[in-house]
C-alpha positions as CSV (number, residue, x, y, z in Angstrom):
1,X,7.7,4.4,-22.8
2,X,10.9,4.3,-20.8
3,X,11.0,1.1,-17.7
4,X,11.5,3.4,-15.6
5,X,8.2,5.3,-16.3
6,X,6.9,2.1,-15.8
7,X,7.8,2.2,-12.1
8,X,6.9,5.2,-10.9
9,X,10.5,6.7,-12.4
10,X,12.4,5.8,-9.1
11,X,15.9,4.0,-9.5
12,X,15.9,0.0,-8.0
13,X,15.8,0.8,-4.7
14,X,15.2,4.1,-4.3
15,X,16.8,7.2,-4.3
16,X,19.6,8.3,-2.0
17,X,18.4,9.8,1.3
18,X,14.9,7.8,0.5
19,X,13.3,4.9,3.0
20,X,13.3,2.2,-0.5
21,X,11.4,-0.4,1.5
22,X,9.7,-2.7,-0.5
23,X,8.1,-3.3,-3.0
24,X,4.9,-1.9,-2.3
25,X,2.7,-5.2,-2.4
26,X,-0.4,-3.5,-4.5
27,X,1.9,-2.3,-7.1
28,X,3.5,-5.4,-7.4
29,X,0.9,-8.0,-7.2
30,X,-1.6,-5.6,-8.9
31,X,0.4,-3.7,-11.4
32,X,3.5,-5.3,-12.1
33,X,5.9,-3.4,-11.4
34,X,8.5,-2.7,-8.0
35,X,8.2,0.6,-6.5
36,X,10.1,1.3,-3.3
37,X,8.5,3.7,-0.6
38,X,9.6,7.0,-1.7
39,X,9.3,8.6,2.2
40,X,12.7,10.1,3.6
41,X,14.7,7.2,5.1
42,X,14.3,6.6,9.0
43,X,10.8,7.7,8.6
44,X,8.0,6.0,11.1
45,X,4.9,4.3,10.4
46,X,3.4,3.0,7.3
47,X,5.5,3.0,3.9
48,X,3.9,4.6,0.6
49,X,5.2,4.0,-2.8
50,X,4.7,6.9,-5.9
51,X,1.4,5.5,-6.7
52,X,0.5,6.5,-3.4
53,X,-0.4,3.2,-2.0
54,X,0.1,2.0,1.8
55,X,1.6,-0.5,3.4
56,X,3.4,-2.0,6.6
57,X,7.3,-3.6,6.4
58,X,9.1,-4.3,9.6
59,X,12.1,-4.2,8.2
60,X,14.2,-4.2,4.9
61,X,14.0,-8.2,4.6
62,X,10.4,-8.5,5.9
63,X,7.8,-9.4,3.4
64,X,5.7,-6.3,3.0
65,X,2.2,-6.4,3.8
66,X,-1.0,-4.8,1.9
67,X,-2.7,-2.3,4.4
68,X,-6.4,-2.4,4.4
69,X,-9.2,0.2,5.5
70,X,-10.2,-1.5,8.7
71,X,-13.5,0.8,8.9
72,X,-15.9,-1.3,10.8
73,X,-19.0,-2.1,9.1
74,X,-22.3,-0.1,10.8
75,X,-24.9,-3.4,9.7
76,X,-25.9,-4.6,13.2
77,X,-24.6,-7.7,14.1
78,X,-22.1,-7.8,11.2
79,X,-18.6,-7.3,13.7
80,X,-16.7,-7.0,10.2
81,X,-14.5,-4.7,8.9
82,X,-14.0,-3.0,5.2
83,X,-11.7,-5.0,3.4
84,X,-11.1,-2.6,0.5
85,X,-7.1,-0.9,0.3
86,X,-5.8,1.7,2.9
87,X,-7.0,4.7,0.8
88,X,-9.7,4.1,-1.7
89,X,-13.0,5.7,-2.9
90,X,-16.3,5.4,-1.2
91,X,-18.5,3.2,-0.7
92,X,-16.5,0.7,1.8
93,X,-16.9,-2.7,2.2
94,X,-17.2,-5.3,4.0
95,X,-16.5,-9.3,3.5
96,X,-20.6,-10.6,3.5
97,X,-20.9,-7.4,1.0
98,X,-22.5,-4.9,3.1
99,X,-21.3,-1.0,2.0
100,X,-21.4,2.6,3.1
């Protein structure tokens, strides 16, 4: 398989014309590998790499940051929040292991 199938086919950096953030953190950390947000340069809000993960970069030379789901858990008295990534299959999840 070709390196750059391995990275979501994207170019170091990007593609002209695209926001090349990055890398996404998940893909990274998770996956090996250094995808750059693929979203039209200038774009606002949260970056997204070809794997379709999420995640929030200030700027070019900020360290990007994992985005997680932030649901709040329904368990009374529990206060936390799902710590599972931005976009991810049911159930959620929070930290003492309560889902839904």
């Amino acid at each position: 398989m070709p390196p750059s199938d391995l990275d979501g086919g994207l170019p170091p950096g990007g593609a002209p014309g695209q926001c090349g953030f990055g890398p996404c953190p998940v893909c990274s950390e998770d996956r090996q590998m250094s995808s750059p947000c693929f979203l039209q340069a200038g774009h606002g809000g949260d970056h997204r790499c070809a794997q379709g993960d999420v995640w929030e970069q200030a700027d070019p030379g900020a360290a990007p940051q994992r985005k997680f789901c932030g649901s709040k858990c329904p368990e009374p008295g529990c206060g936390k929040t799902c710590t599972r990534q931005f976009i991810h299959e049911t159930p959620h999840m929070c930290p003492l292991g309560h889902t839904w």
